[in-house]
N, C-alpha and C positions, 0 to 999 in steps of 0.2 A: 803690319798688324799681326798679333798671334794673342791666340787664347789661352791664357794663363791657365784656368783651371776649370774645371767639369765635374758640373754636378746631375746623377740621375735618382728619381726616385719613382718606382713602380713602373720603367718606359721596358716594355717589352718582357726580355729576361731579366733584366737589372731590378732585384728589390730597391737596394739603396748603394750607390758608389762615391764615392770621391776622389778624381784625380789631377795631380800636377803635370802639365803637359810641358817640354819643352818648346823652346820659340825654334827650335830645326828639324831635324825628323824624329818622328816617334813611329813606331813600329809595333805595329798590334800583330801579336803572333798565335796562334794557336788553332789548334782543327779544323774544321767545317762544323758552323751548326752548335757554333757556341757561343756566339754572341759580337762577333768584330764587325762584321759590318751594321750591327745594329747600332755600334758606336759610330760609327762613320754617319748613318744615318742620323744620331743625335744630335752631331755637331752641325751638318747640314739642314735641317731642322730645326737647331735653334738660330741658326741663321736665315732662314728663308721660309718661317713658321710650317712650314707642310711637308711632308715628307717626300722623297722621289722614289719611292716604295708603292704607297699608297694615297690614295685620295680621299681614305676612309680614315679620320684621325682615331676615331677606338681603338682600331688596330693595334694603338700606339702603346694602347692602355693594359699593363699587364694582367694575365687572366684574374679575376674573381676583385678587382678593383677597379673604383670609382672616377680615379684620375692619375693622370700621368702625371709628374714634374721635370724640365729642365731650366738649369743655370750656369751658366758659366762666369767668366771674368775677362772680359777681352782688355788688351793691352792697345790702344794705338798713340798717336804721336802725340797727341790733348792728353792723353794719361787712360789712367783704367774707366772701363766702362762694364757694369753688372748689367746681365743679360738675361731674362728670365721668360718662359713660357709655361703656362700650365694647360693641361686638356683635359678636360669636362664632358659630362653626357650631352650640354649644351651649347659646347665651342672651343672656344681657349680664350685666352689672356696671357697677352704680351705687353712686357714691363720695361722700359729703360730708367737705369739708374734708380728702382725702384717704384717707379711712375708707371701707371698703367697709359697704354697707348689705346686713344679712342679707335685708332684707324691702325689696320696691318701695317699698310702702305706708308706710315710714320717709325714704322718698326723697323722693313726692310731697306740695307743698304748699313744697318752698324757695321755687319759685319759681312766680308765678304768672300764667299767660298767659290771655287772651282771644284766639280765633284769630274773624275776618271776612271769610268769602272768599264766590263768588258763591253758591256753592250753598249757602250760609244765607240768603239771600235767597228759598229755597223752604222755609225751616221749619215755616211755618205752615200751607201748603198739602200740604207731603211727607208724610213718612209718621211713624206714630205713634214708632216705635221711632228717629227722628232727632231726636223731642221728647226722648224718653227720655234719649238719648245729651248732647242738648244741658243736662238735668237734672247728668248725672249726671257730665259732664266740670267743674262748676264744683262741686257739692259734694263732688265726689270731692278738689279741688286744697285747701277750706277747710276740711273736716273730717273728719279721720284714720277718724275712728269709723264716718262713712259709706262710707271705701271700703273699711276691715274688715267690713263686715256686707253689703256690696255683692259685694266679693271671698267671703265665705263663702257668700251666698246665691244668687251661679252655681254655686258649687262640690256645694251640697245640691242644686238644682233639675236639675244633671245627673244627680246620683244617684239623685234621686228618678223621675225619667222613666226612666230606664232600670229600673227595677226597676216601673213599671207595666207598659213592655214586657214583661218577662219573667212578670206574673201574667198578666196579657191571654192571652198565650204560653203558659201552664201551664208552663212553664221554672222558675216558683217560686211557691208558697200560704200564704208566711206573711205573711197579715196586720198581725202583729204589728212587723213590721222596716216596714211602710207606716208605721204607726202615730209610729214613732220619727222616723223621715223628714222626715212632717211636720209634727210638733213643733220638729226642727232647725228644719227649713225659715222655717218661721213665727215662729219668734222673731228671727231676722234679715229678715224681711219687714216686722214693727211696725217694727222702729226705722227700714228704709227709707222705708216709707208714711209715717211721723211727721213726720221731716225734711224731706222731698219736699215734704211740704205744708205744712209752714212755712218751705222752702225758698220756694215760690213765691208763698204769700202776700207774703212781703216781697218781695219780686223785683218783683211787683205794687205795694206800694208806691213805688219807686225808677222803674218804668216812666210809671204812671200820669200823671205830670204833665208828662213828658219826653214823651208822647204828645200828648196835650194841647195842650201847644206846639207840636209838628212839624207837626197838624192843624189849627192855626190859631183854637185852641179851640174846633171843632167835633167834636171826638170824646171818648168817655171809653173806656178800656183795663180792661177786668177780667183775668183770668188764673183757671179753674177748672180744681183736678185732678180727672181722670175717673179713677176704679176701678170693682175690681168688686163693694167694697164701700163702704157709707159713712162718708164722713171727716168731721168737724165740726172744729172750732176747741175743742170739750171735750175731745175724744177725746185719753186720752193713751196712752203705748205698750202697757200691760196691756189697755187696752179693744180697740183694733187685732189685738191678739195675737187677743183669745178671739174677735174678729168674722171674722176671719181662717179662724181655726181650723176653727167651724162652719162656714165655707163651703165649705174644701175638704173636712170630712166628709160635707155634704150631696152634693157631688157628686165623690165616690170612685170610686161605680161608672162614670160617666161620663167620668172622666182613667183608670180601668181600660181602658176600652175603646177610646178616643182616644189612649190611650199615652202621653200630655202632661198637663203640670199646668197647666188653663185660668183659674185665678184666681192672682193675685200681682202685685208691682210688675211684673214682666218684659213683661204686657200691658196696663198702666195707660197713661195720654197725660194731655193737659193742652191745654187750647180758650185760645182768643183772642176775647172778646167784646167788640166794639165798639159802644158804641152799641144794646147788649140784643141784639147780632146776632152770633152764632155765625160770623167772619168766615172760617175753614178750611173752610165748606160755601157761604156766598152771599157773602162780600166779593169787592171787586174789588183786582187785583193792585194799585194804589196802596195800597188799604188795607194790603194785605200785607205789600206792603215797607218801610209807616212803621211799621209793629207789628214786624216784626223789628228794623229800626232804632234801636225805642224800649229794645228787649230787650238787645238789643246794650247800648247807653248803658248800662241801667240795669244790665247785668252788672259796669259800670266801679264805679259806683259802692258796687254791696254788696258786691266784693271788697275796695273802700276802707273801708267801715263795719266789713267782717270782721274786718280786719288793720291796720288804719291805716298800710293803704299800696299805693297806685295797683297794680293788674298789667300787667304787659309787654304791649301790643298788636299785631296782626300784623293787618295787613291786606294780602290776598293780593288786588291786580287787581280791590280791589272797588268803587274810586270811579267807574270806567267806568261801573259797575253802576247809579251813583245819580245822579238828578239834582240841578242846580244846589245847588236848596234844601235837599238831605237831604247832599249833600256838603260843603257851606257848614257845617252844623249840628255835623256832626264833627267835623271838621276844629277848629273851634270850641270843643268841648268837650272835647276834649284835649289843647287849646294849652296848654305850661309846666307842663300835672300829667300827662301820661301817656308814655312812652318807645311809640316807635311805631317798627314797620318796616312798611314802606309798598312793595307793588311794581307797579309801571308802565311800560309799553313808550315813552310820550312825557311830558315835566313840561308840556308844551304847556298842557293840560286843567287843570294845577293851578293857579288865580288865585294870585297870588304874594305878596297880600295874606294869605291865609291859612295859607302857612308861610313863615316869615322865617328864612334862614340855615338851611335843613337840614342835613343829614350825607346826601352823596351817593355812593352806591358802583355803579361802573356795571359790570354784570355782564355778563360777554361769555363762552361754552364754559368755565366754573367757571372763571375768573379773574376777578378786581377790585382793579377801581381807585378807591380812595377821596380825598372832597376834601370842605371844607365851604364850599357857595357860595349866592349868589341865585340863583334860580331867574329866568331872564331873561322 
């Protein structure tokens, strides 16, 4: 799949733009602080309605105006598909093929982006709940079912916390409405734990040899989900459910009194073992950044196993990031199969060997100027 063409109006610094994007690399070039990665952010955005910027869509809205616009035109193998979001003082509205979608979650998954920017390059070492997020933005885009039981199991785990506050509280003593809670709760927690870990098992797959290689066949990559209870390769959603279940009954009075519900996906994570070595507590930042890097890749390719067919890559300012050999390697591995927007303050840095004839739009205070040339 690749996105044929982008359209913005009032989204940030952009009044109004119109561009044709190539289906290989395009290369957004120009200063700091003028507008590229807001494109990056647009196209990820109109893929996954909400920004990885912000949680605040206003933001989105450029100063002294009422609403934001995005559209593009994605291209996949069924033919072209028109893609549209607007943002409002009261929401947004998302469109396929013109058709307004009652539900996001009928939205999400047209299109499907891989975003690469520096501070993924701390995934390994950051913090659990960016493991999570980074979980849960690629099963959320490949499968509907995960971001329905995702979406309903925030939506329980607020309810349910708030109502231990209130017994804690003596504000309320029935028991019994606990009880309902978290049963919701837990039946949409099995099916997130289920996928998660066979999300990552495969994931681990696709990684594993892509590691391998980058380490010069000196490493091997495992990927372990941590919870807080345990998961096997048997375990299927019923058994998850009732392991589940008695956990958060054994300790009821304890999220009573804590006011939070201390067992579920929401504080689950997932390790990085290299080499039988737990590399998020004693790896060295080389380790780190070829294990995200491997991650990276191999997210390219299990959303090509998912769909049978490449996702949109965005790479925000992150070849700075990598050296020679790990820049070399990508660059490499998305040559002719992956639609890439790439942003960069100089092509200096980029050997010219490794992208031939890009699509170059130089971005100067939200304007652009597009051409496709060699990179000298």
């Amino acid at each position: 799949m690749y996105l044929k063409a982008l359209h913005l109006m009032q989204y940030r610094n952009y009044k109004s733009i119109d561009l044709e994007m190539s289906s290989g690399i395009n290369v957004l070039l120009g200063e700091n602080a003028q507008g590229k990665t807001n494109l990056i952010e647009a196209i990820y955005t109109l893929a996954m309605t909400k920004s990885h910027r912000t949680n605040n869509d206003k933001e989105l809205i450029s100063w002294g105006n009422d609403a934001a616009y995005i559209s593009g035109e994605l291209v996949r193998r069924q033919g072209k598909i028109p893609l549209s979001l607007q943002f409002i003082s009261k929401g947004k509205v998302a469109k396929i093929n013109h058709l307004e979608q009652s539900r996001l979650s009928h939205y999400i998954g047209q299109m499907n982006v891989i975003l690469f920017a520096p501070e993924d390059l701390a995934l390994v070492k950051g913090s659990p709940l960016a493991r999570r997020q980074f979980i849960d933005r690629e099963l959320g885009q490949l499968n509907p079912l995960y971001l329905h039981h995702s979406v309903s199991y925030k939506s329980l785990l607020k309810q349910r916390n708030a109502y231990l506050k209130q017994l804690n509280r003596k504000v309320a003593t029935d028991k019994l409405y606990l009880t309902v809670l978290t049963e919701q709760l837990v039946k949409s927690a099995s099916h997130i734990l289920f996928m998660r870990y066979h999300f990552l098992k495969k994931l681990e797959g696709f990684a594993e040899p892509i590691h391998y290689k980058i380490s010069d066949q000196k490493e091997s990559l495992a990927l372990r989900y941590v919870s807080g209870i345990t998961i096997t390769n048997e375990d299927t959603i019923s058994t998850l459910y009732d392991r589940l279940l008695e956990k958060l009954k054994q300790h009821e009075k304890h999220d009573i009194e804590r006011e939070t519900t201390n067992y579920g996906p929401h504080r689950d994570d997932f390790s990085c073992i290299v080499n039988a070595i737990d590399i998020q507590k004693f790896g060295s930042q080389g380790q780190q950044r070829t294990t995200v890097l491997s991650l990276k890749l191999a997210e390219i390719e299990l959303a090509y196993d998912a769909t049978g067919e490449y996702p949109v890559l965005l790479l925000d300012d992150v070849l700075s990031e990598l050296d020679d050999m790990r820049q070399t390697l990508l660059l490499k591995t998305i040559e002719n199969r992956v639609q890439t927007f790439l942003t960069t303050t100089s092509i200096t840095g980029i050997k010219k060997q490794l992208i031939v004839k890009p699509t170059i739009f130089t971005v100067s205070n939200g304007r652009i100027i597009n051409g496709v040339c060699d990179i000298e």
